[in-house]
C-alpha positions in Angstrom: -9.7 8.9 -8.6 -7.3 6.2 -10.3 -8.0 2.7 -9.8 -5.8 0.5 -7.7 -4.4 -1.0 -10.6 -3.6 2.0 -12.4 -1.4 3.0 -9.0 0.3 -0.1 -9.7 1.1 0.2 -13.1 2.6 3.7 -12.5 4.8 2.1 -9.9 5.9 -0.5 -11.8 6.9 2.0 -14.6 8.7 4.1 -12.3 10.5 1.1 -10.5 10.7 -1.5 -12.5 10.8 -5.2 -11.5 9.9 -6.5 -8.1 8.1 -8.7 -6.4 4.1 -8.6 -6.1 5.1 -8.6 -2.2 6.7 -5.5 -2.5 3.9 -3.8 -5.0 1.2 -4.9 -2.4 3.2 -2.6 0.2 3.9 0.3 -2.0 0.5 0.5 -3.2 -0.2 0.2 0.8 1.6 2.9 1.6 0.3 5.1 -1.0 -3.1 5.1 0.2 -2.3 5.7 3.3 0.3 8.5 2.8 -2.3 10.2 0.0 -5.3 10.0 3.3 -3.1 12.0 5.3 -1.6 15.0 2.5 -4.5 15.0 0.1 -7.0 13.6 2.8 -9.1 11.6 0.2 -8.0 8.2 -0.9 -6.4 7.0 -3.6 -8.2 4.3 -4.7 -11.6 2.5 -3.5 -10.7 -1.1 -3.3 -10.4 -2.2 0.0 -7.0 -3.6 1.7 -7.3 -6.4 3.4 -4.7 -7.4 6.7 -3.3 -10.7 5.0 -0.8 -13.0 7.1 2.2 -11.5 4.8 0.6 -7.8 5.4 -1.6 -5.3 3.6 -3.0 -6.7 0.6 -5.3 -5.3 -2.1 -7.8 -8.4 -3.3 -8.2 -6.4 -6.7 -4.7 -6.4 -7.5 -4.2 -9.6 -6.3 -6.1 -11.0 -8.8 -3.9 -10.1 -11.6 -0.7 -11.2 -10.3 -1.7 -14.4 -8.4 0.7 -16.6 -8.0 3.0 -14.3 -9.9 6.8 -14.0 -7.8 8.0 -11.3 -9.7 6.7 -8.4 -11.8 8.0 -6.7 -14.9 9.1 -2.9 -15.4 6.1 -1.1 -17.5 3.3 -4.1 -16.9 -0.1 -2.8 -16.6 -2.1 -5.7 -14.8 -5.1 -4.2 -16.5 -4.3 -0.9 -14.8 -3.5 2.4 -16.8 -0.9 5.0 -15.6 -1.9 8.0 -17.1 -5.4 8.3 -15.3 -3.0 9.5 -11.9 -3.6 13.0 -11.2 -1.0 15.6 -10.5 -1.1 15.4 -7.1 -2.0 11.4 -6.6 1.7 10.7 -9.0 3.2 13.2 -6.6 2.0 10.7 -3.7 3.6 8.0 -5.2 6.2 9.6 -5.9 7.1 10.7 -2.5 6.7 7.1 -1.2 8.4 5.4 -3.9 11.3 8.1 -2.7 11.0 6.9 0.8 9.7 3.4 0.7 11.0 2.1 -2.5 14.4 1.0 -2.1 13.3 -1.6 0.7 13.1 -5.0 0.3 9.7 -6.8 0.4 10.3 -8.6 3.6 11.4 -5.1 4.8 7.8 -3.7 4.1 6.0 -6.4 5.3 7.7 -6.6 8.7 7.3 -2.8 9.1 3.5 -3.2 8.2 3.4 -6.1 11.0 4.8 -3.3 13.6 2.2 -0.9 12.6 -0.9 -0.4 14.5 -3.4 -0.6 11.4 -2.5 -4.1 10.4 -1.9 -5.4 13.7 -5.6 -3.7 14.9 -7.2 -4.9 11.7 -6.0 -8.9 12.8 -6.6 -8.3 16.4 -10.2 -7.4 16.0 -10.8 -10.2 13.2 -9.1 -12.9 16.2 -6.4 -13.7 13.6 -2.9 -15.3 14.9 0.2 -14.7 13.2 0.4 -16.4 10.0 -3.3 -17.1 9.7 -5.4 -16.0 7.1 -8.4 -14.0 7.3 -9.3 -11.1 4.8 -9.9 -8.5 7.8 -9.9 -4.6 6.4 -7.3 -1.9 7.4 -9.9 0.6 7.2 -9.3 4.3 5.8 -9.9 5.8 8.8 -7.3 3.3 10.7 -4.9 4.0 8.4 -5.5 8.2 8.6 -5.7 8.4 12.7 -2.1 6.3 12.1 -0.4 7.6 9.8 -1.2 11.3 11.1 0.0 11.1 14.1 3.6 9.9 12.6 3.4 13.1 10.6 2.2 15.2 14.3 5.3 13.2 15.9 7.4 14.5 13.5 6.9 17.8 13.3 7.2 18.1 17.5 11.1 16.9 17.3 12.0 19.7 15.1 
């Protein structure tokens, strides 16, 4: 199983520059997205529903108060220890998530039930901090059912 930071390097490689706002999201989405297909996670560490969305503490901690990131950085993190199938993950949702704009992601994490459960049962307001978790299971039972939603339109 990789390491949170080794999910971020491999994005970084495969996207180059952005914002740690946007590499909080993608690496967001990827655990959730690699619950529901692979149903294991993708990493341990725990997210945490931060005022500005989903944030991983670990990860955090090596870009703090960093604004932007650079194509092929590390932040202690090592690529190559992705499997097949948790690159393929990321892949997918770098495919679907990863032309968005930060602000993008962290408004559509706001609109999602995880996030907005995770603050809700923690008494946070909008804009305030707290370090509540989006739980695995939160995320699953969520993201799931956009996957059962879809496949009853077609």
């Amino acid at each position: 199983m990789a390491d949170v930071r080794d999910v971020a390097a491999y994005i970084l490689g495969r996207r180059g520059p952005m914002t740690a706002m946007k590499l909080q999201k993608l690496v967001y989405y990827s655990q959730a997205w690699h619950l529901v297909w692979e149903e294991e996670p993708l990493f341990t560490e725990r997210i945490e529903a931060w005022a500005n969305g989903p944030v991983v503490r670990k990860l955090y901690g090596e870009h703090r108060q960093r604004w932007e990131l650079q194509a092929g950085e590390k932040l202690g993190g090592d690529p190559s220890r992705l499997t097949d199938s948790e690159s393929e993950t990321v892949d997918i949702v770098l495919d679907s998530y990863g032309d968005k704009a930060a602000h993008w992601l962290s408004e559509l994490t706001h609109r999602e039930a995880p996030w907005r459960d995770a603050r809700k049962n923690a008494g946070l307001n909008d804009g305030q901090r707290g370090d509540a978790e989006i739980t695995r299971a939160s995320m699953y039972e969520y993201y799931d059912s956009l996957t059962s939603e879809a496949a009853e339109e077609v």
